[in-house]
C-alpha positions in Angstrom: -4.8 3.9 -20.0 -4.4 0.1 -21.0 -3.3 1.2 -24.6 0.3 1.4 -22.8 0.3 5.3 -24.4 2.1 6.5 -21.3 5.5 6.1 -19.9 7.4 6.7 -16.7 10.7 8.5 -16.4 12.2 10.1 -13.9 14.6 13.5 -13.6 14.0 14.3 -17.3 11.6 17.0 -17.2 12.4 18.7 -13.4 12.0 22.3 -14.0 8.7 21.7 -15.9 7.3 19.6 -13.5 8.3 22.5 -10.8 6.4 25.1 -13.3 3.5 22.4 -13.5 3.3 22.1 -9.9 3.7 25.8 -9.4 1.0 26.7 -11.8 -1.4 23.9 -11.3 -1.7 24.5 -7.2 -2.3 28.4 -6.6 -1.8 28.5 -3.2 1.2 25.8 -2.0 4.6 26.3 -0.5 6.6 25.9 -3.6 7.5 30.0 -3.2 11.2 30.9 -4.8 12.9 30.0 -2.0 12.3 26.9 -2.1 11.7 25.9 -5.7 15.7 27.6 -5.4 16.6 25.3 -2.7 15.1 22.2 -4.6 16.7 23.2 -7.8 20.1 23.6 -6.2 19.5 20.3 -4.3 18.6 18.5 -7.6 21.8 19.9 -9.3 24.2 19.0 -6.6 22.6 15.8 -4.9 25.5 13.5 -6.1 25.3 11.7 -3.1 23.7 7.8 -2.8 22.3 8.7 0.5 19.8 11.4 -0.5 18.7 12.6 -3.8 16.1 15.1 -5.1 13.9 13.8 -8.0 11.1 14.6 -10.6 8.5 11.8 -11.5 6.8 12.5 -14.8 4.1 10.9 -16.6 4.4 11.5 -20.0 2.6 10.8 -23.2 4.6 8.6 -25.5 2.8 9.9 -28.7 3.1 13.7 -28.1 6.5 13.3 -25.4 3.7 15.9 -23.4 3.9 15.8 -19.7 1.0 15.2 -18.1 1.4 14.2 -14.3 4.7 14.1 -12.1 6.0 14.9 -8.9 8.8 16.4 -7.2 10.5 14.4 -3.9 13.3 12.9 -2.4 15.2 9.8 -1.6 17.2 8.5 0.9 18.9 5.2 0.9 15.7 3.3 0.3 12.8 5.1 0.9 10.9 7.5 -0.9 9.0 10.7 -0.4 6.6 12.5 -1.6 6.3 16.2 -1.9 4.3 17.3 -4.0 2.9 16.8 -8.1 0.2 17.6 -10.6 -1.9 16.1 -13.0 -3.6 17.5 -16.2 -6.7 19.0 -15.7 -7.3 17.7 -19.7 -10.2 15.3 -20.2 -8.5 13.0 -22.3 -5.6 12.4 -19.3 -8.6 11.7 -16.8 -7.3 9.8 -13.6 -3.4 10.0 -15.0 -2.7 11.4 -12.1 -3.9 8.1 -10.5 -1.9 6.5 -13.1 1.8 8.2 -12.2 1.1 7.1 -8.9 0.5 3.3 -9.4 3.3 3.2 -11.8 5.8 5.1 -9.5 4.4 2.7 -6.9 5.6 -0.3 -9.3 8.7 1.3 -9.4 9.2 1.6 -5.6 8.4 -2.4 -5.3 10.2 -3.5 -8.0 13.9 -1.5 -6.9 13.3 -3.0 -3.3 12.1 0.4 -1.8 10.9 -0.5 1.9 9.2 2.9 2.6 6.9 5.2 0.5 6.1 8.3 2.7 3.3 10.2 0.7 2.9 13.1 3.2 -0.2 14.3 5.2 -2.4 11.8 5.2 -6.0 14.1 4.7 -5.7 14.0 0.9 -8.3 11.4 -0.1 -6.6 9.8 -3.2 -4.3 8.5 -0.9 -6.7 6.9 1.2 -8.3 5.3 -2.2 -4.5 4.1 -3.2 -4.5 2.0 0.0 -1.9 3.6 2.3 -1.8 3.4 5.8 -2.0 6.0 8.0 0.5 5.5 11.2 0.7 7.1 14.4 3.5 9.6 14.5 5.6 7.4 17.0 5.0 4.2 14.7 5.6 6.0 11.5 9.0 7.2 12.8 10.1 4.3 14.0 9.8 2.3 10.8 11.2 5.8 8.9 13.9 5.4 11.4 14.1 1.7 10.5 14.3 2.3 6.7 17.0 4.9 6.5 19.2 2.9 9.0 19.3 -0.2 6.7 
């Protein structure tokens, strides 16, 4: 990982990171409907406010996509709905990697909320979020859409 082999990009490879997703997690909710309702969001979200977007990890020798992630923003925050990493040996812990990077990201375009979801998922815990009481968490979501 510190050969810099790997790059970020964003909303370049959406429908394969859906398929990934899809085919990586047997059981999730990303059922038709809804990979239909994300799709048609993603083509028609020209609005500033809220936008649909793909985060891949991709492999700058091979242009191979190897971890990304499907959510959304609005105004300046950021969430989370759900990604997938390759299960290949030789990307171990790129999963991890998309993460930090994306996190990166986040910091350095003045983001001021990340919301990664359901807080039971252990990686999270080991990328050092904090886990908020519903009131509190809504109050500073509340407080980062409003500004």
């Amino acid at each position: 990982m510190n050969k810099n082999s790997y790059k970020l990009s964003f909303n370049t490879k959406f429908n394969e990171v859906i398929e990934k997703i899809s085919s990586q997690h047997k059981y999730n909710w990303l059922k038709d409907e809804y990979v239909n309702v994300l799709k048609n969001l993603y083509k028609n979200s020209d609005n500033n406010d809220f936008k649909i977007i793909s985060v891949e990890l991709v492999s700058k020798e091979s242009n191979k996509l190897i971890a990304g992630e499907i959510g959304y923003i609005i105004k300046k925050t950021y969430t989370s709905l759900s990604g997938f990493s390759s299960k290949e040996k030789q990307f171990n812990n790129c999963g991890t990697l998309q993460l930090v990077l994306l996190s990166k990201y986040l910091q350095n375009n003045n983001f001021k909320f990340w919301n990664l979801g359901h807080p039971h998922m252990l990686y999270k815990k080991k990328l050092g979020c904090t886990i908020y009481k519903r009131d509190e968490f809504l109050n500073l979501w509340d407080e980062a859409i409003r500004s």
